[in-house]
Biotite code that builds the C-alpha atoms (Angstrom):
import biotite.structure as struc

atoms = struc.array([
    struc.Atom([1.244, 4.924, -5.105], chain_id="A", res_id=1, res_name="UNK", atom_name="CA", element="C"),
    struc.Atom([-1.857, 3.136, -3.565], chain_id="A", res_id=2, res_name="UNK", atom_name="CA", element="C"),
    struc.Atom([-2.893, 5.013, -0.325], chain_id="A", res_id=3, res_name="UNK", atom_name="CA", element="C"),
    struc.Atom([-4.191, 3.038, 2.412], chain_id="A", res_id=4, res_name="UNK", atom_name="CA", element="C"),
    struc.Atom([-7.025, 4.960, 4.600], chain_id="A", res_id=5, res_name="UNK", atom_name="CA", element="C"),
    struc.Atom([-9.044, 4.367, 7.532], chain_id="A", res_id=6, res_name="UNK", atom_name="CA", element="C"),
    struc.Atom([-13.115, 5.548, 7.620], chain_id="A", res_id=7, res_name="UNK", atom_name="CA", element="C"),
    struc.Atom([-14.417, 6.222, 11.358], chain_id="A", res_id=8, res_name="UNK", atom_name="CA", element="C"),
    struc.Atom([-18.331, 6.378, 10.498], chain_id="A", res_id=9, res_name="UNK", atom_name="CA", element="C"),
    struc.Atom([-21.710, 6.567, 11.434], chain_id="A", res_id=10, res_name="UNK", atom_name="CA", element="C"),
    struc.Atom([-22.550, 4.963, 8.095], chain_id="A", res_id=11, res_name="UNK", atom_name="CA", element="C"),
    struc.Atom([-25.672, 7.096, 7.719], chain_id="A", res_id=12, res_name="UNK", atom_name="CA", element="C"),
    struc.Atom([-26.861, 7.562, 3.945], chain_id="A", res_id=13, res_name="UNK", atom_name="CA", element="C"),
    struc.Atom([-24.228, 10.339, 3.353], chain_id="A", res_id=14, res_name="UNK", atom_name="CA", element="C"),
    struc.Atom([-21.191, 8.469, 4.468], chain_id="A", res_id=15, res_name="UNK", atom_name="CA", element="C"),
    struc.Atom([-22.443, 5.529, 2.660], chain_id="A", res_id=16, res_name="UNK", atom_name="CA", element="C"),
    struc.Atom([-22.088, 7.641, -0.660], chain_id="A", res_id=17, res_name="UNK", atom_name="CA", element="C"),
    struc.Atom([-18.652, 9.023, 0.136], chain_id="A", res_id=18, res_name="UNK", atom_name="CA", element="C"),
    struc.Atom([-17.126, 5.502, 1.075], chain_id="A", res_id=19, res_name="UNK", atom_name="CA", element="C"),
    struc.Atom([-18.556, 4.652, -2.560], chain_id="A", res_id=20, res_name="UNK", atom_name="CA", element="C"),
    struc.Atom([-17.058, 7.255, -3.527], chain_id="A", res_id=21, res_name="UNK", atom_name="CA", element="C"),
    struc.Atom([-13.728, 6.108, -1.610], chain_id="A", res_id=22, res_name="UNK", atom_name="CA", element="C"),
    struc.Atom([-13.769, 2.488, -2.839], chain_id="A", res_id=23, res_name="UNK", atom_name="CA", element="C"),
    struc.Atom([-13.859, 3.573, -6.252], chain_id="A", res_id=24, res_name="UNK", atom_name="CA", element="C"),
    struc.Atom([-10.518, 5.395, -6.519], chain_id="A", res_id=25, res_name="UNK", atom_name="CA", element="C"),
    struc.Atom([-7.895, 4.112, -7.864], chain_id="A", res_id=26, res_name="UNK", atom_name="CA", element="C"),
    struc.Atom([-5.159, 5.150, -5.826], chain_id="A", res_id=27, res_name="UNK", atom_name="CA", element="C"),
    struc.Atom([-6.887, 4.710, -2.281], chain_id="A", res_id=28, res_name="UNK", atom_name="CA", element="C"),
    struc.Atom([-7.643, 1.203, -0.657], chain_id="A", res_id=29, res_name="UNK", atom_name="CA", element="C"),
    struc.Atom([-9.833, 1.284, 2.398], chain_id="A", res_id=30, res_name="UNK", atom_name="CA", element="C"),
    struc.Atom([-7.886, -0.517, 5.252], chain_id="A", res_id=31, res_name="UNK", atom_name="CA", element="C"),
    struc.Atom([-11.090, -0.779, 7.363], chain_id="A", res_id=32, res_name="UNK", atom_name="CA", element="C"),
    struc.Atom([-14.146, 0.986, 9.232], chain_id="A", res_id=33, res_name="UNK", atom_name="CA", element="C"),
    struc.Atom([-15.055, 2.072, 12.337], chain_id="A", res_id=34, res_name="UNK", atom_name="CA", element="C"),
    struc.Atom([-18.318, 2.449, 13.433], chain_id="A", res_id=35, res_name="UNK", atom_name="CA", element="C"),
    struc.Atom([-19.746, 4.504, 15.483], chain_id="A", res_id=36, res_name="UNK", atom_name="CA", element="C"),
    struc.Atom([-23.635, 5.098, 16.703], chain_id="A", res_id=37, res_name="UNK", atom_name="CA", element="C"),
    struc.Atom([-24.362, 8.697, 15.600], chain_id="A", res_id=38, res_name="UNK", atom_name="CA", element="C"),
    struc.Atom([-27.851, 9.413, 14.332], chain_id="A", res_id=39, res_name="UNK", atom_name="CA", element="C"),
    struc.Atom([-29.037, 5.626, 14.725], chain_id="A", res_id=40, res_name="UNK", atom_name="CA", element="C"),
    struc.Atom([-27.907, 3.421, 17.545], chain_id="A", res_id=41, res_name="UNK", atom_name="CA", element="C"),
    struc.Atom([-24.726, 0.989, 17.355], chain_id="A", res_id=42, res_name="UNK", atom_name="CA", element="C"),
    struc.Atom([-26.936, -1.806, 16.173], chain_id="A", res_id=43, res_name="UNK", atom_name="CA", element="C"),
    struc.Atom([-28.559, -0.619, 13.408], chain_id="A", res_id=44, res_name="UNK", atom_name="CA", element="C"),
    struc.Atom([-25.394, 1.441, 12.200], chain_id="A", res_id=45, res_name="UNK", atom_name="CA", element="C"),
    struc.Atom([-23.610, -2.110, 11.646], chain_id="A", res_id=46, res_name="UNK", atom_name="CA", element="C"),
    struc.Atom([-26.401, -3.432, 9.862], chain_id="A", res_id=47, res_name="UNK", atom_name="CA", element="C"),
    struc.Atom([-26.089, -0.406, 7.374], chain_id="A", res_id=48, res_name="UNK", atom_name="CA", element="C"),
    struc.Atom([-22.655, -0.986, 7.676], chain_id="A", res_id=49, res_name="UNK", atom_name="CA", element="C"),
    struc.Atom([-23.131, -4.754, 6.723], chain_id="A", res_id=50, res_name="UNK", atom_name="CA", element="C"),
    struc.Atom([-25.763, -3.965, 4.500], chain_id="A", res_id=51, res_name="UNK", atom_name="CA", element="C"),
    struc.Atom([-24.072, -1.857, 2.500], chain_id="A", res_id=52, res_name="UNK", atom_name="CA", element="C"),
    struc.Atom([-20.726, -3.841, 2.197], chain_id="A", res_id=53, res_name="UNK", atom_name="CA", element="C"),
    struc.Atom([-22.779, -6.530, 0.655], chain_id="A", res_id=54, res_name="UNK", atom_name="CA", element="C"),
    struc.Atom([-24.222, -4.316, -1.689], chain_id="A", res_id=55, res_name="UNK", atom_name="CA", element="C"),
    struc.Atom([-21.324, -3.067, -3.156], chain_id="A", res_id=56, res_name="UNK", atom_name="CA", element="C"),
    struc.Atom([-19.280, -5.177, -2.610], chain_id="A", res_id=57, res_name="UNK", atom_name="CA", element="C"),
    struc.Atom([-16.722, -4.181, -0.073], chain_id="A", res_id=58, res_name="UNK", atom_name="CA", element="C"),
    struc.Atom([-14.502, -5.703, 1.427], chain_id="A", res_id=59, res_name="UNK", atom_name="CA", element="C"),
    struc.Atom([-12.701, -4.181, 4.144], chain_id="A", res_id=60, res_name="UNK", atom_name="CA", element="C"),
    struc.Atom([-13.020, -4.951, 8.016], chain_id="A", res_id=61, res_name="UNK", atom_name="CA", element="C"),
    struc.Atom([-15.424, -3.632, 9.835], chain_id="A", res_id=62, res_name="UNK", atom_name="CA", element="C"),
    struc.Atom([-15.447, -2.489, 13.562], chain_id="A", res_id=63, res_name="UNK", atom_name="CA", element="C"),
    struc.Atom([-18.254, -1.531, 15.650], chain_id="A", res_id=64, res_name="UNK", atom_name="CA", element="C"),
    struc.Atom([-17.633, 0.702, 18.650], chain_id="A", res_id=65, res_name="UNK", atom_name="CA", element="C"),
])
C-alpha cells in the first residue's frame, strides 16, 4: 500500500537528505512540500528547495510560506 505524505520544511542540508531519503521508498510518495524560512530566509529556502528538486529529480509540488 503506497503511502502518500506531506514534508513541511526548511529545506536546510539535513532535511534535504531525509526527503532523499523519503523519495526513495518504495511504499511512500511525497504529495508535496511546504516551505518554510527557518535558518535561511523564505527566498533562499525555495531556491534550495528548487535546487534540489532539480537535482534529484523530484517531482512533487512545492509551496513556499
Amino acid at each position: 500500500m503506497m503511502r502518500r505524505v506531506w514534508i513541511d520544511t526548511d529545506m536546510g542540508f539535513d532535511d534535504v537528505v531525509a526527503i532523499a531519503m523519503v523519495a526513495e521508498a518504495p511504499d511512500v510518495a511525497i504529495a508535496g512540500l511546504s516551505l518554510v524560512a527557518g535558518n535561511a530566509p523564505l527566498d533562499q529556502v525555495a531556491q534550495n528547495a528548487r535546487d534540489a528538486a532539480a537535482f534529484f529529480g523530484w517531482d512533487a509540488p512545492i509551496h513556499a510560506g
